[in-house]
C-alpha positions in Angstrom: 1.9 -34.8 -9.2 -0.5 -32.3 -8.2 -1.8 -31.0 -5.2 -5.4 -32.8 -5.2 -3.5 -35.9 -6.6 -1.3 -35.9 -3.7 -4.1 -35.8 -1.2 -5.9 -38.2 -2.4 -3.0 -40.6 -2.3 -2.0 -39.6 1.2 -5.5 -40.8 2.0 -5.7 -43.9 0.0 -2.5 -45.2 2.0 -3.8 -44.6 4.9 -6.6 -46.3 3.7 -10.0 -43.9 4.4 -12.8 -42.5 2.9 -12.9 -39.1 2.0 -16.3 -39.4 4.5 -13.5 -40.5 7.2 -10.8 -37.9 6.4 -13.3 -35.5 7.1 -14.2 -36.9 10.0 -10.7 -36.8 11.3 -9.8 -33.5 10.1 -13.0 -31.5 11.8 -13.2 -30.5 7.8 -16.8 -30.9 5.8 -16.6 -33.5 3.0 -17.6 -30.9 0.5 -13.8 -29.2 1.5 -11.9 -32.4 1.1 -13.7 -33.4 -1.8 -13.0 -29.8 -3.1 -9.3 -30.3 -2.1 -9.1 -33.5 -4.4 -10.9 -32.1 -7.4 -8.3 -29.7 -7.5 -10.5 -26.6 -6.7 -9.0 -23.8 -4.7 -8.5 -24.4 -0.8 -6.9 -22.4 2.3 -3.3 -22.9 3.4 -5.1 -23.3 6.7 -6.8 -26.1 5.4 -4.2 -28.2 4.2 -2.3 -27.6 7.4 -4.9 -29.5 8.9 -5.3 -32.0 6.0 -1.6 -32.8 6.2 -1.9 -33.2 10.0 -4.5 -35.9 9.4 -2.6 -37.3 7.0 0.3 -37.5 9.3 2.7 -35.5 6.6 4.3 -32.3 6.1 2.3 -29.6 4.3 5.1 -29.0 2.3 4.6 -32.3 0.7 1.1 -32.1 -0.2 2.3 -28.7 -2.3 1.5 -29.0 -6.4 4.2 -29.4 -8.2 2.6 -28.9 -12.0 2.4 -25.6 -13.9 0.4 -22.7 -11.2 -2.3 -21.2 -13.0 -1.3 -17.3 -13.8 -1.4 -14.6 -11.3 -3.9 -11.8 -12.0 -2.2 -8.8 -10.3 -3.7 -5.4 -9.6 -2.7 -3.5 -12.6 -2.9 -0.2 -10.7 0.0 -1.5 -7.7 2.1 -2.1 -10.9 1.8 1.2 -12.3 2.1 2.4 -8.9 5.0 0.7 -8.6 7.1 1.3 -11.4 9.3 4.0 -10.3 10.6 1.8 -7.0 11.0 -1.1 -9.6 13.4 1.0 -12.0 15.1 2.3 -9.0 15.2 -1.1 -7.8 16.5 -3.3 -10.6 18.1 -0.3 -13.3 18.6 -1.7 -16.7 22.1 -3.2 -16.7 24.5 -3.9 -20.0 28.2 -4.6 -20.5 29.1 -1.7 -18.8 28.0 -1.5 -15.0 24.8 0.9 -14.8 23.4 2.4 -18.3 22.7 5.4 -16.0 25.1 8.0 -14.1 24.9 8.2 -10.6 23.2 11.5 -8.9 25.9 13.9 -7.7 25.8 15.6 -4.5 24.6 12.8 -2.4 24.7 13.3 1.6 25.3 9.7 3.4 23.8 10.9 6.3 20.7 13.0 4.3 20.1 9.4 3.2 20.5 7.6 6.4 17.9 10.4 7.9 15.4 9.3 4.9 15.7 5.2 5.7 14.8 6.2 9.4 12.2 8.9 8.5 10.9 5.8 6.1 10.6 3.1 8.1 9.2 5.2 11.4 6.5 5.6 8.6 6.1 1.8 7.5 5.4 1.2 11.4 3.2 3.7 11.4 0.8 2.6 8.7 1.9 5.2 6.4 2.3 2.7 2.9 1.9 5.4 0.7 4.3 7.1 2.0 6.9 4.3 2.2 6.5 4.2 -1.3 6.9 7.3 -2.8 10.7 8.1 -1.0 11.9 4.3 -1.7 13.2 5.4 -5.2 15.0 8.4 -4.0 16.5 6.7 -1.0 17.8 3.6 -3.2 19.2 6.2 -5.9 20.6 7.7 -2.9 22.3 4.9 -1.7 23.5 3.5 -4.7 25.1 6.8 -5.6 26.6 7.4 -2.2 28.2 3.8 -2.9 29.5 4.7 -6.8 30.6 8.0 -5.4 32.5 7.0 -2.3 36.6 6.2 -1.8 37.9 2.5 -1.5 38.3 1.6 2.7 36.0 3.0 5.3 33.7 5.6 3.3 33.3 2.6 1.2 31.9 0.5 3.9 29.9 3.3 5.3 27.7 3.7 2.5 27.7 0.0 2.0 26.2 -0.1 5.4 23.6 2.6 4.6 22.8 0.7 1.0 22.0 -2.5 2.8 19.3 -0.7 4.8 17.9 0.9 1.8 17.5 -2.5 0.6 16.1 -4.5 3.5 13.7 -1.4 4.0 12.4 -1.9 0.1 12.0 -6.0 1.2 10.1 -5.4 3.9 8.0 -3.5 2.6 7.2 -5.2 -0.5 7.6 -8.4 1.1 4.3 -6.6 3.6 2.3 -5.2 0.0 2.9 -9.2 -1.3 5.0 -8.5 -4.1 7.7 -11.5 -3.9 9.8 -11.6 -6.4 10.8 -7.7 -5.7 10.9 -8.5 -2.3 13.2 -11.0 -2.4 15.7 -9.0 -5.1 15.9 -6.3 -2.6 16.7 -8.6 0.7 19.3 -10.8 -0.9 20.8 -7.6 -2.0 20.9 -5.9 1.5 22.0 -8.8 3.5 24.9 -8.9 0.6 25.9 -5.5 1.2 25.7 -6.1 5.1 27.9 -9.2 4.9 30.7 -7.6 2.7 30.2 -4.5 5.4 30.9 -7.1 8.0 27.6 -6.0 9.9 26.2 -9.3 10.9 23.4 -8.3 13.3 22.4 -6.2 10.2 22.4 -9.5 7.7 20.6 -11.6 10.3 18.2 -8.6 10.5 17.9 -9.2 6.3 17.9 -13.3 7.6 14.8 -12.8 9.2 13.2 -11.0 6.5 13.7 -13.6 4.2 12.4 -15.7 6.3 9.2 -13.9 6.3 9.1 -14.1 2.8 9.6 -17.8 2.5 6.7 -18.2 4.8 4.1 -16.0 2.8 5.2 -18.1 -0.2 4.2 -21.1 2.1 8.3 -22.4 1.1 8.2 -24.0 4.6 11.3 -26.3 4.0 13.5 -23.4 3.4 12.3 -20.7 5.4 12.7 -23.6 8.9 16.4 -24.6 7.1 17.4 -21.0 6.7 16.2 -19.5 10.2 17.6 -22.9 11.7 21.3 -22.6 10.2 21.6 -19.2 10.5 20.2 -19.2 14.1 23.1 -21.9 15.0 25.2 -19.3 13.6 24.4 -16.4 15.6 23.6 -18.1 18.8 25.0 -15.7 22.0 26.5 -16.9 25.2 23.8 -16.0 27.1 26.5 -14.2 29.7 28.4 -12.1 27.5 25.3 -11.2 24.7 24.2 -7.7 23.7 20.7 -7.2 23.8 20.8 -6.6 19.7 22.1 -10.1 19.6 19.7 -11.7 22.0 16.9 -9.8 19.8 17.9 -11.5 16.7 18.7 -14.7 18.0 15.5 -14.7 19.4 13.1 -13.6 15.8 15.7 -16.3 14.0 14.5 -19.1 16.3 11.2 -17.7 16.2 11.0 -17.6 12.2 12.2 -21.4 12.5 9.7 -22.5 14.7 6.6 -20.4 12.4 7.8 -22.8 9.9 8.2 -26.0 11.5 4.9 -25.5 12.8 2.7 -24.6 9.3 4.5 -27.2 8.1 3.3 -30.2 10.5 6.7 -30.3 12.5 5.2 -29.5 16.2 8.2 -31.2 17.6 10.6 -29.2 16.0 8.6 -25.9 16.5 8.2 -26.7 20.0 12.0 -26.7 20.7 12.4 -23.4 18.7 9.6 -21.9 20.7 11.9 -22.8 23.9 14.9 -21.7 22.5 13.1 -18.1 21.7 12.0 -18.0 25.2 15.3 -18.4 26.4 16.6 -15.3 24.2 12.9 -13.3 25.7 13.6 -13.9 29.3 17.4 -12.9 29.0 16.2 -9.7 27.9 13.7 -9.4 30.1 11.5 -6.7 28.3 10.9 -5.8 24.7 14.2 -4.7 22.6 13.4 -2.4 20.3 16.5 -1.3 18.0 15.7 0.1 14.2 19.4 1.4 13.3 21.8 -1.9 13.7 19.3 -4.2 13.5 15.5 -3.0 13.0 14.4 -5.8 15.7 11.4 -5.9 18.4 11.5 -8.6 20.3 11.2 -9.6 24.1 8.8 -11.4 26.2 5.7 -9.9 24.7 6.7 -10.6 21.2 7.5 -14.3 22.5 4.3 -15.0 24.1 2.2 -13.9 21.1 4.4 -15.8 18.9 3.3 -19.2 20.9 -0.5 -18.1 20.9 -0.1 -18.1 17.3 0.9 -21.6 17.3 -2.4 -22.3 18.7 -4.2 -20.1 16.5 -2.4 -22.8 13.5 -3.9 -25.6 14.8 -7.6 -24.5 15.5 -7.4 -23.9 19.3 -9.6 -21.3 19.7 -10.5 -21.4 23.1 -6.1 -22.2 23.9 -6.2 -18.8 22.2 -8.5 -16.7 24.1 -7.4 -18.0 27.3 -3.9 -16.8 26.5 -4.8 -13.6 24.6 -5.4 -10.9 27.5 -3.5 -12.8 30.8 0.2 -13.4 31.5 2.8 -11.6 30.1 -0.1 -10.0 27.4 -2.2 -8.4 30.4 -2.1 -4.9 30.7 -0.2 -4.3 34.0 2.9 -7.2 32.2 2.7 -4.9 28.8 3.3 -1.8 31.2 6.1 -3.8 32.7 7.7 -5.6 29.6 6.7 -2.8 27.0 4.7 -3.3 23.6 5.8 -5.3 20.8 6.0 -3.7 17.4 3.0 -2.6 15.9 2.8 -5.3 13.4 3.0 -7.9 15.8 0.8 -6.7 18.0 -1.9 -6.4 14.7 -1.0 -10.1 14.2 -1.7 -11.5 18.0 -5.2 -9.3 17.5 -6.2 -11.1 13.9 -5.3 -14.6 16.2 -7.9 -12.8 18.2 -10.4 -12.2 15.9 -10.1 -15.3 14.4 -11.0 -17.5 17.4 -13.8 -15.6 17.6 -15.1 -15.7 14.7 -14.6 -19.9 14.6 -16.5 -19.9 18.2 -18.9 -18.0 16.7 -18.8 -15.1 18.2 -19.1 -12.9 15.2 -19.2 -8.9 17.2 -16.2 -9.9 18.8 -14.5 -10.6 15.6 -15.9 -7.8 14.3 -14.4 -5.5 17.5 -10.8 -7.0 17.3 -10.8 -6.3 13.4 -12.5 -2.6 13.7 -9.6 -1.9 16.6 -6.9 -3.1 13.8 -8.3 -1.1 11.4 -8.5 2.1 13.4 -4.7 1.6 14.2 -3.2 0.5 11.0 -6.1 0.4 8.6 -3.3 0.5 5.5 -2.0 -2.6 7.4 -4.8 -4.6 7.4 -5.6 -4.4 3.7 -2.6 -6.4 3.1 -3.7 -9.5 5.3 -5.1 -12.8 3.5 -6.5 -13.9 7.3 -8.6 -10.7 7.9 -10.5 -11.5 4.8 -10.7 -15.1 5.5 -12.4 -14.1 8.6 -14.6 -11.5 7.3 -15.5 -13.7 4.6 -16.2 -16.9 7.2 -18.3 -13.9 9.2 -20.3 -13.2 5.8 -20.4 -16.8 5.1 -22.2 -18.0 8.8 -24.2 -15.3 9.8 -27.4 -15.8 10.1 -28.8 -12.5 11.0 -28.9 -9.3 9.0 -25.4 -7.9 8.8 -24.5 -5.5 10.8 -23.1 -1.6 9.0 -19.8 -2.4 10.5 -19.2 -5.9 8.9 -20.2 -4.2 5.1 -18.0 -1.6 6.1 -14.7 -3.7 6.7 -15.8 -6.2 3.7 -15.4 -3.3 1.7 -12.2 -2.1 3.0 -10.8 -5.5 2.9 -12.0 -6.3 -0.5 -14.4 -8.8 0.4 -17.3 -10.2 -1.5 -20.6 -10.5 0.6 
């Protein structure tokens, strides 16, 4: 059935109106009856519909034929030399192309570092002109290298190249790349018996299932593989507390968008125990690309709130405790992404309480920080266009600024 279809049914068991549904919700009746005429609605939204509805979001999902994706045309062509590097023609014989000679391990080791100290700083552009020459790289170090430990070197260095390429196109929103390149790094990492490094790839995937809103999977995944990795708290590295930590983390992001507070609550706890053994942020890009710590923890749980509407629960949270300036001098800051992330929580409970400038001052500080960063995020433009949509009074310079740098339609 489809996704309006199952709404409606949900509803008609439960035997209400689509007047009372909106009631229950806090939702207009225009949205739900939007929702069940099969016109376009927010994730957001059916996160709250399928609370109402006492169900998981996951089931309310379509399951007939999506309509087609309109992609930009220019990322594609912009993207063509990473996908040929990426996924090379292949026939009967391995590669229809002979490995680069004269490939340093550690020239291309230098490159994944120098790359990814530039995805955290914003620099996309960058990122994405040395991906093709670092997975060339990698592959030929592989091709080139001597059965035993040189072997499993450049394994090692090939699974980084790849996770690096996921992550990043898993951030720019091109999926089914994204996921190519991580299953292939956290193969390589597993056959290189680097499991810190596969979780690391774990984690990513689990990112990926979320922005594809595959909430079922990405909460089974983080959940098994989390069971997997799970430390003695007494005799744990802080690289394994780290990863422990982001797995139960990614477990409890999906329980929680997908109507499971229960379930995301105990994750949430068990992430806290991993924050509080480390006792500050853990910060480790080589053997497992992590941040993670009590910061990273705390923001994590606001964002819970942020899921389920609590504005003010957000904003009470957002600048005290652990986040306050004196604990963030004590603990250390979270990644920058994160940190972005908490912020758009930010500017979204603003922007729902009304308070339009301050939305506007969160997303202006983003943009000034990672403004490449910010492009990429579906809930900036929800909120700029819920800003656009409200307002009442003339729009500021600022907010037609940042619609137009977030691509949003006034």
């Amino acid at each position: 059935m489809s996704l309006s279809e199952n709404i409606r049914n949900f509803r008609r068991c439960l035997g209400l109106s689509q007047e009372q549904l909106a009631e229950q919700a806090g939702l207009s009746l225009g949205v739900v009856r939007k929702a069940e005429q099969g016109g376009s609605v927010r994730v957001e939204t059916l996160h709250t519909l399928a609370r109402t509805l006492g169900t998981t979001t996951s089931s309310l999902f379509e399951t007939a034929a999506p309509e087609p994706v309109r992609g930009d045309e220019g990322d594609s062509v912009r993207l063509m030399e990473l996908r040929r590097a990426l996924m090379p023609p292949i026939g009967l014989a391995e590669l229809l192309a002979e490995p680069e000679q004269g490939i340093s391990l550690a020239s291309v080791q230098r490159d994944i570092d120098d790359s990814h100290a530039l995805y955290q700083a914003d620099h996309y552009d960058s990122v994405a002109k040395r991906l093709p020459g670092i997975l060339r790289g990698a592959e030929a170090a592989v091709a080139l290298s001597d059965a035993g430990e040189s072997r499993r070197r450049a394994t090692v260095v090939r699974a980084g190249a790849y996770l690096l390429a996921g992550k990043y196109l898993t951030q720019i929103r091109r999926y089914d790349m994204a996921y190519h390149a991580l299953s292939l790094g956290i193969r390589d990492a597993r056959e290189a018996g680097q499991t810190l490094l596969a979780a690391t790839g774990v984690v990513g995937m689990g990112w990926l299932l979320l922005r594809e809103d595959r909430f079922d999977e990405a909460e089974h995944l983080a959940t098994v593989t989390a069971d997997e990795m799970e430390p003695r708290m007494s005799h744990a590295t802080p690289g394994q507390l780290a990863v422990w930590g982001e797995l139960c983390q990614r477990a409890a992001a999906a329980a929680m968008r997908n109507n499971r507070p229960e379930i995301a609550k105990e994750a949430r706890r068990m992430a806290v125990t991993a924050a509080s053994a480390l006792d500050v942020e853990h910060v480790d890009f080589r053997e497992h690309w992590t941040t993670f710590g009590p910061v990273t923890a705390e923001m994590k749980a606001i964002e819970d709130l942020s899921l389920i509407g609590d504005a003010r629960g957000v904003l009470s949270r957002a600048d005290e405790g652990t986040l306050s300036r004196k604990a963030l001098k004590k603990f250390g800051r979270p990644s920058a992404n994160n940190w972005d992330r908490h912020r758009l929580d930010v500017a979204r409970a603003h922007a729902m309480l009304g308070s339009h400038q301050d939305a506007m001052d969160e997303l202006n500080a983003i943009r000034r920080s990672s403004p490449e960063w910010i492009r990429h995020q579906r809930m900036a433009r929800h909120i700029m266009s819920d800003i656009l949509a409200k307002r009442k009074r003339t729009l500021t310079e600022d907010m037609r600024d940042m619609a137009v740098h977030l691509g949003v339609a006034g």
